[in-house]
C-alpha positions as CSV (number, residue, x, y, z in Angstrom):
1,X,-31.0,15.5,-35.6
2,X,-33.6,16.7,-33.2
3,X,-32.5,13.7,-30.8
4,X,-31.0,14.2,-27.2
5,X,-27.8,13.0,-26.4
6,X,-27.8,9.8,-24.4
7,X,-25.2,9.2,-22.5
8,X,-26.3,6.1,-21.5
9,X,-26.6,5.0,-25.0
10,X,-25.3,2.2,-26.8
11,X,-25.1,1.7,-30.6
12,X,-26.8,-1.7,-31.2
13,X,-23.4,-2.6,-32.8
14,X,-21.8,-2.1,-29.6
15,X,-24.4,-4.1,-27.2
16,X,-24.8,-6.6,-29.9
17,X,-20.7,-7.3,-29.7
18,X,-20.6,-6.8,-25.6
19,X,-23.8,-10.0,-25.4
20,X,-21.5,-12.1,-28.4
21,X,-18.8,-12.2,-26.0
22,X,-20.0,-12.9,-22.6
23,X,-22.4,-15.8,-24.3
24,X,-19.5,-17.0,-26.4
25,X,-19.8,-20.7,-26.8
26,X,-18.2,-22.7,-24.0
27,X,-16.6,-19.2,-22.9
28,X,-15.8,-20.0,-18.7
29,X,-13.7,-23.1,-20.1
30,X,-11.5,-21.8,-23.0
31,X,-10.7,-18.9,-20.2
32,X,-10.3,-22.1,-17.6
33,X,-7.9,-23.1,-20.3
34,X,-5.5,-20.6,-21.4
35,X,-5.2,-19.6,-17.8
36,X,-4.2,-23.4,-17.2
37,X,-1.5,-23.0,-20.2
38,X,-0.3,-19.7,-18.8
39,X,0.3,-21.6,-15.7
40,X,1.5,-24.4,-17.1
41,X,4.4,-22.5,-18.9
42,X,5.2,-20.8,-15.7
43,X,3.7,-17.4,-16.9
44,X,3.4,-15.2,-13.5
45,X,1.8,-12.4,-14.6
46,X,-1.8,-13.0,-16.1
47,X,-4.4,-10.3,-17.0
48,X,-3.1,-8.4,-14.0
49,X,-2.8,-10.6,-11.9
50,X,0.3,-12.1,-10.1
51,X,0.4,-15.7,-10.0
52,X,2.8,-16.8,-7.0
53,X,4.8,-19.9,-6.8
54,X,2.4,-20.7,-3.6
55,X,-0.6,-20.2,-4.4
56,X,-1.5,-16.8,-4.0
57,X,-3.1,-14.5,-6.8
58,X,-1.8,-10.7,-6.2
59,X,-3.6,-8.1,-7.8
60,X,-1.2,-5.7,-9.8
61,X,-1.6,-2.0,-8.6
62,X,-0.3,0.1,-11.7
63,X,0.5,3.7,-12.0
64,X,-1.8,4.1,-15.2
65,X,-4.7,2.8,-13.6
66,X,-4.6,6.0,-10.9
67,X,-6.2,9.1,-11.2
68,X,-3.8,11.4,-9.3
69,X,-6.2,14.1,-9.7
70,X,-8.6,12.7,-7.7
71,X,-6.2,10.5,-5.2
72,X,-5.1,14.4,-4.2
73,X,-8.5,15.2,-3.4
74,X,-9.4,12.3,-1.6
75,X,-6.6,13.1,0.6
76,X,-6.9,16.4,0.8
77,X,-10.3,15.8,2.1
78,X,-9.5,12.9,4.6
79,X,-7.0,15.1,6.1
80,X,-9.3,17.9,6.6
81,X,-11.8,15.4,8.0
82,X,-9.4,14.4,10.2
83,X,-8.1,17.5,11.6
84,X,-11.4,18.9,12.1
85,X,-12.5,16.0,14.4
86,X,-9.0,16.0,16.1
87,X,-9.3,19.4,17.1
88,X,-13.2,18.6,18.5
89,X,-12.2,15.2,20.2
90,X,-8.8,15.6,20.5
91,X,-6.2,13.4,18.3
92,X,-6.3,10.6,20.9
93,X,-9.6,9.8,20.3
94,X,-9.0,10.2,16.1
95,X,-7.2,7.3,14.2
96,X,-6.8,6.5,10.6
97,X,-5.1,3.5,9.7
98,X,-4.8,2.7,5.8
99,X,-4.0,-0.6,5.1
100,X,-2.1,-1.4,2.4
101,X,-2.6,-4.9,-0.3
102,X,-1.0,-7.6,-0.5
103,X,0.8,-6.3,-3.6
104,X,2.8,-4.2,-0.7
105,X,3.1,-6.4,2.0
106,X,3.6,-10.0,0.3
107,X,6.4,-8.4,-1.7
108,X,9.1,-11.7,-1.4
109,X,5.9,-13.8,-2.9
110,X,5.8,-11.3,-6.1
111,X,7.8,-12.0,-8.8
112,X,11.3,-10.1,-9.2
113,X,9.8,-7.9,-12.5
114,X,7.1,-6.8,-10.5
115,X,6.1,-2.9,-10.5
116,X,2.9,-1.2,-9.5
117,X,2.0,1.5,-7.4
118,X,3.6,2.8,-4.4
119,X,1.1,2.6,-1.9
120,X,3.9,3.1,0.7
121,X,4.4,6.4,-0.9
122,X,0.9,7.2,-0.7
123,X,0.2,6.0,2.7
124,X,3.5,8.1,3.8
125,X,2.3,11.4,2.1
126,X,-1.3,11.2,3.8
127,X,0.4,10.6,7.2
128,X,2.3,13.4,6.9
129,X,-0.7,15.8,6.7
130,X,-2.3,14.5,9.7
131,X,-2.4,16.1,13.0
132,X,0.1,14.5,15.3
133,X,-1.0,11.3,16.6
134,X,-3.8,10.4,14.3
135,X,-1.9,8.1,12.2
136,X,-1.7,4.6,13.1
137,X,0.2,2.7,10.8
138,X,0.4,-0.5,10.6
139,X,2.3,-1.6,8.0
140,X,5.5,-3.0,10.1
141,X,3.4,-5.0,12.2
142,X,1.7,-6.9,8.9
143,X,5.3,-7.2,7.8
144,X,6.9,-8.8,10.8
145,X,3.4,-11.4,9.9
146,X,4.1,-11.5,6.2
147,X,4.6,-15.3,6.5
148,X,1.2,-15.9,8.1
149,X,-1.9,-16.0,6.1
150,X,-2.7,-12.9,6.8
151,X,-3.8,-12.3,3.4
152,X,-6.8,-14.3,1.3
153,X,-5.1,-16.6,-1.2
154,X,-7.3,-15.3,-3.8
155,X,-7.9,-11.3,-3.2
156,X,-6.6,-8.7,-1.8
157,X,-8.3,-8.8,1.5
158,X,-6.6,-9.7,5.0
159,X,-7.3,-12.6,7.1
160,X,-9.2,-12.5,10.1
161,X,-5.8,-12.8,11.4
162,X,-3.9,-10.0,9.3
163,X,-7.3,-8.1,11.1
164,X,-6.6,-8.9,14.3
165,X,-2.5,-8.0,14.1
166,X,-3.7,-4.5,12.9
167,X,-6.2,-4.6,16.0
168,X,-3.1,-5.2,18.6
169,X,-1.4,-1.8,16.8
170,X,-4.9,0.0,17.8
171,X,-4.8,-0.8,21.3
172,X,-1.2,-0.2,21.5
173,X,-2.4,3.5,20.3
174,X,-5.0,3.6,22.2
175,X,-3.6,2.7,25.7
176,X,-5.8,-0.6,25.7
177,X,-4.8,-4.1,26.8
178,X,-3.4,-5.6,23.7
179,X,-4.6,-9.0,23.5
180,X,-2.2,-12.0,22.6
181,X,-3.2,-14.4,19.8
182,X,-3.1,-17.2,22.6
183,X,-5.8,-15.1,24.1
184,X,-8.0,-15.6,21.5
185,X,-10.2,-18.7,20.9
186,X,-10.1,-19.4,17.0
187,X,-12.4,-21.8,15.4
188,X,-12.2,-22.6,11.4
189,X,-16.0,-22.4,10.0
190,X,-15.0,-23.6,6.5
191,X,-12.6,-25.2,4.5
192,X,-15.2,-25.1,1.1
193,X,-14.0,-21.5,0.5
């Protein structure tokens, strides 16, 4: 009684529990091992994540894990953004590109019980509330690449490649020379990744 409410507060119990199981004895290689087992037994879904019969690890985008509340807003508010500087600069000068996962892209690597978010349905629904001409999707263009590594093997990040495909859609848009990936000079810095 008498005390302020911390919200920052933990009950030792709590801390005590959270320290107990990130210094768990030889923690890093019993998780090194069930994931190995998982694996092993052909398990393609593990803690999330989508484990694909080449290699890649797809992060699972689930309907749960979104707060539509504020997904409305932040869309509501990127169009506004948009529009505002459209009408200032004019819509050929405005561009918003959202690029989707892998989750959406990869889809022939996932396995055939996967579900998650629709991101298309997302992407579609900000589009739509965009002044004419400011959306520059590029979602067919990644597609036509989907059998390049245009995605990391282990995150949801493109390539420098998936990168540069997107790029070619932006000058297309643009009215710019599109550049052809025989154009372009690539070196590989590291295979330790």
């Amino acid at each position: 009684e008498g005390v302020e409410k911390n919200e920052d507060y933990l009950p030792m119990g709590i801390v005590y529990e959270e320290y107990i199981t990130d210094q768990f004895f030889l923690r890093d290689g019993w998780i090194k091992l069930k994931t190995i087992a998982e694996i092993v037994l052909n398990k393609q879904d593990i803690n999330g994540v989508y484990i694909t019969n080449d290699g890649y690890l797809v992060e699972r985008h689930e309907d749960s894990k979104v707060d539509f509340e504020m997904l409305e807003k932040s869309l509501d508010r990127l169009a506004q953004f948009v529009e505002k500087h459209a009408k200032r600069l004019g819509a050929d000068h405005v561009k918003v590109m959202l690029v989707p996962t892998a989750s959406e892209i990869l889809t022939d690597k996932l396995p055939p019980f996967a579900t998650g978010f629709d991101q298309n349905g997302m992407i579609d629904d900000l589009y739509s509330r965009l002044p004419e001409g400011t959306a520059l999707d590029v979602r067919e263009a990644l597609k036509a690449h989907a059998d390049e590594y245009i995605f990391y093997k282990t995150d949801h990040h493109w390539t420098t490649l998936g990168a540069f495909y997107a790029y070619q859609e932006f000058c297309k848009a643009m009215d710019f020379a599109v550049p052809e990936l025989s154009d372009v000079e690539q070196t590989v810095v590291s295979e330790d990744f």
